[in-house]
N, C-alpha and C positions, 0 to 999 in steps of 0.2 A: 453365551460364548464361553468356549472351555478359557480353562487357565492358563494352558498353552497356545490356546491362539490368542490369548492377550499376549503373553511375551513376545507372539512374533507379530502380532500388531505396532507393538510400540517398539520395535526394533526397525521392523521397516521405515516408522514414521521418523525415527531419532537418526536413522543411518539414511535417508534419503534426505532428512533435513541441516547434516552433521555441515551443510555447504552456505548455511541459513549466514552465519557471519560473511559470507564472503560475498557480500553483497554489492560490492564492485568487485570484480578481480581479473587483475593481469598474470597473461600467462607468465612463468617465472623465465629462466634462461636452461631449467634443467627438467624434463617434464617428470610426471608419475610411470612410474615401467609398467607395463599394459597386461592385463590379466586374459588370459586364452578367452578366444571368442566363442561361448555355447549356441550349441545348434539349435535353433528352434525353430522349425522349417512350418510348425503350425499355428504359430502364437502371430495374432494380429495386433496392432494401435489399440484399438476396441476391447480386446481381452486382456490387454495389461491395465487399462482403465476402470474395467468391468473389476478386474481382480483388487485394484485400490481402491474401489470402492467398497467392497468388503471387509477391507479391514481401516476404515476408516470409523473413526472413534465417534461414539453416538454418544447424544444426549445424554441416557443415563447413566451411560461408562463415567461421561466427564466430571458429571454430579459425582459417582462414587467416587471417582479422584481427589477431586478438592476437600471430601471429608477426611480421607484417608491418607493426604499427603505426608509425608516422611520428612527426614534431614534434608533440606536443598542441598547442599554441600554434597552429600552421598549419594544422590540423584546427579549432580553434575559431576562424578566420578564414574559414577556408571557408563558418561556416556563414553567416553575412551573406551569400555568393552564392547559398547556395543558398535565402534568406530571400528573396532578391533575384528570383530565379527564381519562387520563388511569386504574385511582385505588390506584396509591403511590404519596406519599410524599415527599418531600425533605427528611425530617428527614427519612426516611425508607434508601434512600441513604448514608446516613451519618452512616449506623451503619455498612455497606460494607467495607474490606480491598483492596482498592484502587489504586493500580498504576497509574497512569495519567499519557500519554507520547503524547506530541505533537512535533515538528517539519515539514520540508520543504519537507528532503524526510530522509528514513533510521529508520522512526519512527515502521513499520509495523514489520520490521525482527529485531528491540529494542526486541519487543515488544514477536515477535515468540523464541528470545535466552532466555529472562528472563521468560517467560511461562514456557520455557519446564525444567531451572533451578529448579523451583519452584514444578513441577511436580516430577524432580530428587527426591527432602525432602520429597516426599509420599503426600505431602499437592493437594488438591481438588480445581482447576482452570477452573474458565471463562474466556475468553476471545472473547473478542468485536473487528473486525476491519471492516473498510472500503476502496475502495468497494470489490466486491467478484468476483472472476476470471469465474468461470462457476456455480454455483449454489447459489442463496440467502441464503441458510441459512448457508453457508460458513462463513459467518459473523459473525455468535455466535458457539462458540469452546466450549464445555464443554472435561475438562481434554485432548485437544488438538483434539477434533475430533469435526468436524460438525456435528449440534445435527441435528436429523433423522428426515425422512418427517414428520413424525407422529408427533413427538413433532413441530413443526415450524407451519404446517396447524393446529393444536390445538388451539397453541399461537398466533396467528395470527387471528385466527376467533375470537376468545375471544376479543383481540383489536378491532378488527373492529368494534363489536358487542356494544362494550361500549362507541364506538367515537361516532357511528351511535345514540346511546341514550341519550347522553349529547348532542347536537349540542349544539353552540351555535354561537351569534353574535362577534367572533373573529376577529382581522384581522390577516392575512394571515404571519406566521412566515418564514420567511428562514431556511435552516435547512444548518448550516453555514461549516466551512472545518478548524479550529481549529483557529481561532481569540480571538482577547479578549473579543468579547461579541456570542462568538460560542457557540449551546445548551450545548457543553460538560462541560462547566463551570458553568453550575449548578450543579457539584460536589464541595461540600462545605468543603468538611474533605479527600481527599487523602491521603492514608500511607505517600506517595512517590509521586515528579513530576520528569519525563524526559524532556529535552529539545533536541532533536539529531540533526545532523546538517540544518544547513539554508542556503538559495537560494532564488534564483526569482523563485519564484510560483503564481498562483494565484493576478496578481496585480491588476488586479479589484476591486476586493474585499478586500485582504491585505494591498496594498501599492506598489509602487514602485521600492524602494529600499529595498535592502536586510535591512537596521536598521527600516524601519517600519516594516519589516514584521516580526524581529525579539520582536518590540513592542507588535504585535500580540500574536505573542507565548508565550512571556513571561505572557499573562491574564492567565495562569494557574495556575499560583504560587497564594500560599495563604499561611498566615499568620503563621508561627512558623512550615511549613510544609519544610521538606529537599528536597530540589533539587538540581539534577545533570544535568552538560551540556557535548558535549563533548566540544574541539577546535575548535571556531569560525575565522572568521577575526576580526581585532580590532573592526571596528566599532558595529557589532550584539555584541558581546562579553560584548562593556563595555554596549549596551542598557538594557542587561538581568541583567547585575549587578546592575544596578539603578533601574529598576522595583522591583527586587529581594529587595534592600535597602529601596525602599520606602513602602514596605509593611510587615517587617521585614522576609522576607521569606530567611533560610538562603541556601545560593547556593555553591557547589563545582563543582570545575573544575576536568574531571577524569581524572585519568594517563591511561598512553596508552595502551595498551594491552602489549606490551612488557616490563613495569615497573611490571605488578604483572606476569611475566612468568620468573622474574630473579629469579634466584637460584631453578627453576623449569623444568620439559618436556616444552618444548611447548604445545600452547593449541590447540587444532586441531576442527576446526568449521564444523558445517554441512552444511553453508550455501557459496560457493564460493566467491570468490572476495577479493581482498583485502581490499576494502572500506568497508567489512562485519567485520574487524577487530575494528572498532568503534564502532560500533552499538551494537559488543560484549563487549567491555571494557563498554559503558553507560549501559548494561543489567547484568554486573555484579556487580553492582554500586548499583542500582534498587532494586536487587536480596539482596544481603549483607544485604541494610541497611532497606528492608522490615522484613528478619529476625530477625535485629535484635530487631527489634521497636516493632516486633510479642512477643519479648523473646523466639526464636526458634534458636536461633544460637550466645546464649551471650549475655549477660544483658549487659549494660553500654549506654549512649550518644554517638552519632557519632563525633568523631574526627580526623579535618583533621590531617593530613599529614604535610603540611606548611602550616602557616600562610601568605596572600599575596603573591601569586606569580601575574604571568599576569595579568593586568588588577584590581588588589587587589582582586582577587579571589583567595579560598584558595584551594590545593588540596585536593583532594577525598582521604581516608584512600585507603593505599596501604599494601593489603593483598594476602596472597599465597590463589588462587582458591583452594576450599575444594575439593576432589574428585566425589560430587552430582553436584557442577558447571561442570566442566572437563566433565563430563557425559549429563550435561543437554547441554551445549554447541553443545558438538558432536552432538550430536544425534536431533537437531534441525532442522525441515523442512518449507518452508515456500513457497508455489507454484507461479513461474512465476518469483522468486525473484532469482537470478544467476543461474537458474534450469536450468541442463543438460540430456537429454533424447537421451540414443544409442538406434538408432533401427537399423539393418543390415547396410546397409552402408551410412547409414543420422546422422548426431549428429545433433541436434536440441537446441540451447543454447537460453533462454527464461528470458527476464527482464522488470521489466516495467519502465525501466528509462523513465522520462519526464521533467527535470529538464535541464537546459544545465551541472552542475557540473557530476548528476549524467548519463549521457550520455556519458560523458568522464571516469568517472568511468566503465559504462559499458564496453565502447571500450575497456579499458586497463585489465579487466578482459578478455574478447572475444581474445583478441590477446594474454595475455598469456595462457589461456587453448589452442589456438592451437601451439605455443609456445612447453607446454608443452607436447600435442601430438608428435608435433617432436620428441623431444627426447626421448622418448620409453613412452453455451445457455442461453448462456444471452442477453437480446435483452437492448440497449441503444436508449431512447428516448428522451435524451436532446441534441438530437443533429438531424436533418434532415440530408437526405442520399444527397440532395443535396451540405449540406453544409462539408460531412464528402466526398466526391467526389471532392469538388473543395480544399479540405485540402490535398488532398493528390497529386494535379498536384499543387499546391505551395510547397509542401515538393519536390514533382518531380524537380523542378525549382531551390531550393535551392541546392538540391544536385548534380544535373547536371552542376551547376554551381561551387561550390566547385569541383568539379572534374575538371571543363575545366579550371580553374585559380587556382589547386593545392594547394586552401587555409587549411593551419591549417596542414601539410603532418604529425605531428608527432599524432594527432587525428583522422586523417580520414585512412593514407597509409596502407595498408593492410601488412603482414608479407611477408618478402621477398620468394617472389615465390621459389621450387626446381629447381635447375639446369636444362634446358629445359622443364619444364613445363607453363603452359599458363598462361599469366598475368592478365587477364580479361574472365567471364566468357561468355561473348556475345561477341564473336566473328566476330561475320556480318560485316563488313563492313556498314558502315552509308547508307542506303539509302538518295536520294535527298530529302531534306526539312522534316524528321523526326526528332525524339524528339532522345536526345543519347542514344546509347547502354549502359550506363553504369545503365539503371533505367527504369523498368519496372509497368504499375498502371494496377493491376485487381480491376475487381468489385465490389471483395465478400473474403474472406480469403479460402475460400476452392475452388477455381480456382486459388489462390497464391499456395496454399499448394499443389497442384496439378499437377503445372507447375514445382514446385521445387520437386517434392517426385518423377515424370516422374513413379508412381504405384510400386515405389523402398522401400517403406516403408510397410515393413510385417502386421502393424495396419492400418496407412491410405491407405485406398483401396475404392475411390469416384465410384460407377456403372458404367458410363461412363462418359466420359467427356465431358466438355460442347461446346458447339457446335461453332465453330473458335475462341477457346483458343489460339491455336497455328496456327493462320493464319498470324501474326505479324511475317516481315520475321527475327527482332531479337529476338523476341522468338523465332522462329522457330530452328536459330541456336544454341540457348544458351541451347534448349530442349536436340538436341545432344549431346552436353558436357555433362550434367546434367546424362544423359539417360548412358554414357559410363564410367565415373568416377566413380575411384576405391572408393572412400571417398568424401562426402558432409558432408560441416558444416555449418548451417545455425544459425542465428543470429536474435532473432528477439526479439523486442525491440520500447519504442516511447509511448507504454499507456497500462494500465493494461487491456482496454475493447479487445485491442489487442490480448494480451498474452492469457487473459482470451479464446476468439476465439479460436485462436489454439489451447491451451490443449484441446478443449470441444470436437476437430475435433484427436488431435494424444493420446486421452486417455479418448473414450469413457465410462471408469466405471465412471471416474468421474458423469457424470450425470443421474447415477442410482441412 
């Protein structure tokens, strides 16, 4: 790839993602003034897709990046020119009602509970996240709904149209994943910042340790702007309180979700799990103190709760949810994220945990939803297939190996079998010198979904099947079970390009 099509690679990618901060956002009271609409009477959905995906940054690009990275600082200078190149301004962003929410993971479904909050009040919301499970333009929500082919191939040719005519002698920006010199921090005026919880993520790029990485995340905070966290471990905890300190950004700690449901119903979530009760208590937080700062729900200054608790962070005001929260809450959806899908007799429970914290978190949702049964197209090019093949016989090897040495039983042990029912779903007997029955590597995800649906799913229905799927004699047996089983509950989990796959394959509207 030439030199200048890197520049206008990473310009499209930096100027289509320059909205990456604005991951909740209300429309303001004064809008953006409208740039003339170009003609493109022969550009389809399909070919502006087709065209982002050419200039979508491959494997080895990324590798030459990370060796070759420059001054952060200089890089997030950059990006105001290339914000500049698009047609806006910084100051055009500063006149936006803002939410800022970054975090490790928990940030995406923050972000989905205090949308649909805010939606509750009648008020007119965008919302920006990344990345996007089966469709790109999934990405940008206007009033909770991904905006239509027509508008996204519009908006999109426009961009491109304008990068193509500015070139210029750049160099090559990263287009970062929520750090302190990440494009999204060239939002300079947020209503509101969240912080949701931290982990090891990303340590290439982050850090390490969970207290760099919480460094990271704390470059959102800006100056006399309120920010909320939820419960960290000590160490991230008091890092965000000294960032927060050193730039007078003042920070609370929320109370729990069960601190504002005393002397109330309980709050009932749309989104499962119980680790989702965080994410709602930071999104009500978010939500509150954007109203209030709006003058949409009580005039006055935010005051905490206590002065100094943990950490000498003070708590977050503890107040009874309004009946629009309670509403907005409920009725929150958020795809791939604790999503449960009944079809005949497959439940399909879908997360994109990739975190190890939230991995566990997943598990202990997975195992209580069946628990509580008991008792009554998107193509990913940053990654070569070779190297997404040998990721998955090292995932194979770890888990095979956790199984044969029982490590971690209160994380990994599956819920106690019923009374005479089978313990393992592969059956076979170990052939000599194969890999173990307890773990299976297909190809492709619709030869996965295939082997596990055995044509038992009334939606997924593949023409035929692919040709010695089932010549592997523990597949072979474990098809059997699969094939005669009153109930299948499948689990799938590990990355969103994942998750994203399977819906595209068990809820083909999605990619109309």
């Amino acid at each position: 790839m030439s030199r200048a099509r890197n520049h206008l690679r990473a310009a499209l990618s930096l100027a289509a993602a320059s909205a990456r901060g604005v991951t909740t956002q209300v429309a303001a009271q004064r809008g953006l003034s409208a740039w003339p609409v170009p003609q493109e009477p022969s550009m389809e959905y399909q070919d502006a897709v087709r065209m982002l995906n050419t200039l979508q940054t491959n494997a080895g690009y990324l590798e030459q990046v990370k060796r070759q990275r420059g001054d952060p600082q200089t890089q997030l200078e950059a990006m105001e020119l290339y914000l500049a190149r698009s047609g806006l301004q910084v100051e055009d962003l500063d006149r936006l009602n803002i939410i800022h929410v970054t975090g490790t993971k928990g940030k995406g479904s923050t972000c989905a509970f205090t949308e649909c909050i805010l939606r509750s009040y009648g008020l007119k919301t965008g919302f920006f996240s990344s990345p996007h499970l089966v469709q790109v333009r999934e990405r940008i929500r206007i009033n909770g709904q991904p905006i239509s082919p027509e508008l996204f191939t519009k908006y999109f040719w426009r961009l491109y149209h304008r990068l193509e005519e500015t070139k210029v002698d750049l160099a090559v920006v990263e287009v970062g994943i929520g750090g302190a010199y990440d494009c999204t921090n060239i939002i300079r005026k947020p209503v509101v910042c969240g912080v949701s919880s931290l982990g090891i993520d990303h340590t290439s790029l982050l850090g390490d340790t969970v207290e760099k990485i919480a460094w990271q995340k704390g470059g959102i905070f800006k100056r006399g702007v309120p920010a909320f966290t939820v419960l960290q471990p000590e160490g991230p905890l008091a890092v965000l309180r000294d960032r927060a300190q050193q730039i007078s950004c003042p920070l609370y700690l929320c109370p729990t979700l069960e601190a504002l449901e005393e002397g109330g119903p309980p709050l009932a979530l749309g989104l499962e799990g119980e680790h989702q009760r965080s994410n709602a208590a930071l999104a009500l937080q978010l939500a509150h103190c954007w109203l209030q700062r709006q003058d949409r729900h009580g005039a006055g200054e935010l005051k905490a709760s206590r002065p100094g608790l943990l950490w000498q962070l003070p708590l977050a005001p503890v107040f009874q949810p309004t009946s629009h929260m309670r509403l907005g809450l409920r009725n929150t959806e958020w795809p791939g994220r604790t999503q449960v899908l009944r079809r005949g007799p497959l439940t399909w429970y879908l997360d994109g945990a990739h975190t190890p914290s939230s991995v566990q978190a997943c598990v202990r949702w997975f195992r209580q939803a069946l628990q509580g049964r008991e008792r009554p197209s998107q193509q990913n090019f940053t990654v070569t297939l070779d190297q997404v093949l040998l990721r998955c016989l090292e995932h194979q090897q770890h888990w095979n190996h956790l199984d044969k040495e029982q490590a971690s039983p209160d994380l990994w042990s599956a819920p106690s079998p019923e009374p005479g029912g089978p313990t393992s779903l592969l059956l076979a007997p170990h052939p000599p010198h194969t890999c173990s029955a307890s773990s299976l590597v297909f190809s492709c995800i619709s030869h996965a979904l295939q082997w596990i649906s055995q044509g038992r799913d009334p939606v997924f229905q593949p023409p035929t099947p692919p040709k010695g799927l089932l010549t592997h004699p523990v597949a072979h047996s474990g098809a059997s079970v699969l094939h005669e089983a009153a109930a299948i509950h499948v689990l799938v989990t590990g990355s969103l390009h994942l998750v994203g796959g399977v819906l595209k394959l068990l809820e083909p509207a999605l990619s109309q």
